[in-house]
C-alpha positions in Angstrom: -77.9 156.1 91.6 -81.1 154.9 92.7 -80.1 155.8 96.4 -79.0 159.1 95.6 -81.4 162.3 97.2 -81.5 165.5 95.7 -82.8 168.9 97.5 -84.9 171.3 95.4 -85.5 174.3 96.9 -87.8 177.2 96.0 -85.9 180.6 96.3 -88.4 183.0 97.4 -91.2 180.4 98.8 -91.0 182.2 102.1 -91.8 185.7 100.5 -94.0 183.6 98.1 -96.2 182.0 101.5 -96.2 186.1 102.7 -97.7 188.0 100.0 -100.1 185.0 99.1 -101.5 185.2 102.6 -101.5 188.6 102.7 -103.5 189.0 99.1 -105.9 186.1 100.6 -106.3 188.3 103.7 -107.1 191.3 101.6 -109.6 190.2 99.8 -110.9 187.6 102.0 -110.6 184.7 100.2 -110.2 181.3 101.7 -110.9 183.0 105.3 -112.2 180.7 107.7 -112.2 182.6 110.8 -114.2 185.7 111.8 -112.3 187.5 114.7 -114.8 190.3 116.5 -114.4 193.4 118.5 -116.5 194.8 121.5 -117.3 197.5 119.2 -119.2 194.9 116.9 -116.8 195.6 113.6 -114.4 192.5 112.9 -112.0 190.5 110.3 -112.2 187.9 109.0 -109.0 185.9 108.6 -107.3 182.1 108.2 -106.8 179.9 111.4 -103.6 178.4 109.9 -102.1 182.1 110.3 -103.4 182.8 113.4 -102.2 179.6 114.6 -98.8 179.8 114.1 -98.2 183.1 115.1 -100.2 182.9 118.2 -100.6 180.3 121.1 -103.7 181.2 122.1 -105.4 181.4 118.8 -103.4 177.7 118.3 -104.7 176.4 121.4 -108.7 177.7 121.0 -109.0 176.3 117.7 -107.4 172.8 118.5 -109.8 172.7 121.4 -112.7 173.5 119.5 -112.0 172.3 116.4 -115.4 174.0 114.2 -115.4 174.4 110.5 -115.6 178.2 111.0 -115.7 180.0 114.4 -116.5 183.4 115.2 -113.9 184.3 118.2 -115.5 187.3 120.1 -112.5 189.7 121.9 -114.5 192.2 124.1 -111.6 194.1 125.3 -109.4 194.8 122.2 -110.6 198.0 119.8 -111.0 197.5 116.2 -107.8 199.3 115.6 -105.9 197.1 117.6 -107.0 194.2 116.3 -106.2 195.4 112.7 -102.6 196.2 113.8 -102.2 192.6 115.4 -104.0 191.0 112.2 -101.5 192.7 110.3 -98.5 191.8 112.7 -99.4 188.3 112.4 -99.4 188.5 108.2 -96.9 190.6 107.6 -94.5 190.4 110.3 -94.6 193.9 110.9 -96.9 196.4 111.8 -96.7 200.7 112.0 -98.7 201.9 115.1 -99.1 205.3 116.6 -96.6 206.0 120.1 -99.7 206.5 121.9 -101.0 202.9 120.7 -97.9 201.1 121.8 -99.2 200.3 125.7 -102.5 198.7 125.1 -101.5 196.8 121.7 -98.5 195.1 123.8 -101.1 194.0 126.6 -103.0 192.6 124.4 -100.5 191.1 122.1 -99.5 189.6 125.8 -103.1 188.3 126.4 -103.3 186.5 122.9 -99.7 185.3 123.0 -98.3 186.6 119.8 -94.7 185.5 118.7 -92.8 188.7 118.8 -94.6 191.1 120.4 -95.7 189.0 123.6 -92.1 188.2 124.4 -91.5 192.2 124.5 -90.1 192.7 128.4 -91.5 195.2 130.9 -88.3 196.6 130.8 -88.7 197.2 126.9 -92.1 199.2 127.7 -90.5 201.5 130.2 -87.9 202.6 127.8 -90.7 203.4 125.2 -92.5 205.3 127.7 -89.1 207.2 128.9 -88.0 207.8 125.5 -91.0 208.3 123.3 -88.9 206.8 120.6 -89.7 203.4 118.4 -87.5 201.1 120.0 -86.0 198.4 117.5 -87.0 195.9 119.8 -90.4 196.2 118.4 -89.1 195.1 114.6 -87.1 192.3 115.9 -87.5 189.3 114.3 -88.1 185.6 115.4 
C-alpha cells in the first residue's frame, strides 16, 4: 500500500493556465517584461510566456538574465506586435489579409512556435488565393 502511486489530474488546468495568463496580460499584473516598438508605444508582458512560445525571446532572457528588461524591436509596428503578443497568449490571433506578409516575417525573426514554422510555400498560396489558409490556425 505504501508503494502504491496515484495520478491526480486537473481537468481543465490547461484552459485554467490560458485564461489566467491572458487576464494577467490584460490587466498587467505580474508583468515583468516591457516589449517596445520603433513607434515608441509598447506591452508589457511575462517572460515565462514569451519564453515558451518563442526561441528568441527564450534565448535573450537566459542570456541576460535582468529582473525586468525592456526589449526594444525597431522594425515591428505596434499592431504587429499586439497580434504576436496575442498569438503567444492565446494561441490564436485574427489579422487583416493585408497584415499576413509582414507579421509572418517577423514571427520568423522572433521564432515563434506556430507561425515561424509557416513554409514559403504556405505564403504563396495566401498571396494566390487571398483566402485564410488553415495552416495559419494549426496547432502545435
Amino acid at each position: 500500500m505504501g508503494n502504491e502511486h496515484y495520478c491526480l489530474r486537473w481537468s481543465n488546468h490547461q484552459s485554467n493556465l490560458l485564461g489566467v495568463f491572458s487576464e494577467l496580460l490584460q490587466e498587467e499584473s505580474l508583468v515583468d517584461v516591457t516589449i517596445a516598438c520603433a513607434e515608441g508605444a509598447s506591452i508589457k508582458a511575462h517572460k515565462v510566456v514569451l519564453s515558451a512560445c518563442s526561441s528568441y525571446f527564450q534565448n535573450l532572457f537566459l542570456e541576460h538574465q535582468y529582473k525586468y528588461p525592456i526589449v526594444i524591436l525597431k522594425d515591428v509596428n505596434i499592431s504587429e506586435l499586439r497580434a504576436l503578443v496575442e498569438f503567444m497568449y492565446k494561441g490564436e490571433v485574427n489579422v487583416e489579409y493585408s497584415q499576413l506578409p509582414s507579421l509572418l516575417r517577423t514571427a520568423e525573426t522572433l521564432q515563434i512556435k506556430g507561425l515561424a514554422d509557416m513554409t514559403n510555400q504556405d505564403i504563396c498560396l495566401m498571396d494566390n488565393n487571398k483566402a485564410l489558409i488553415t495552416n495559419i490556425n494549426k496547432r502545435i
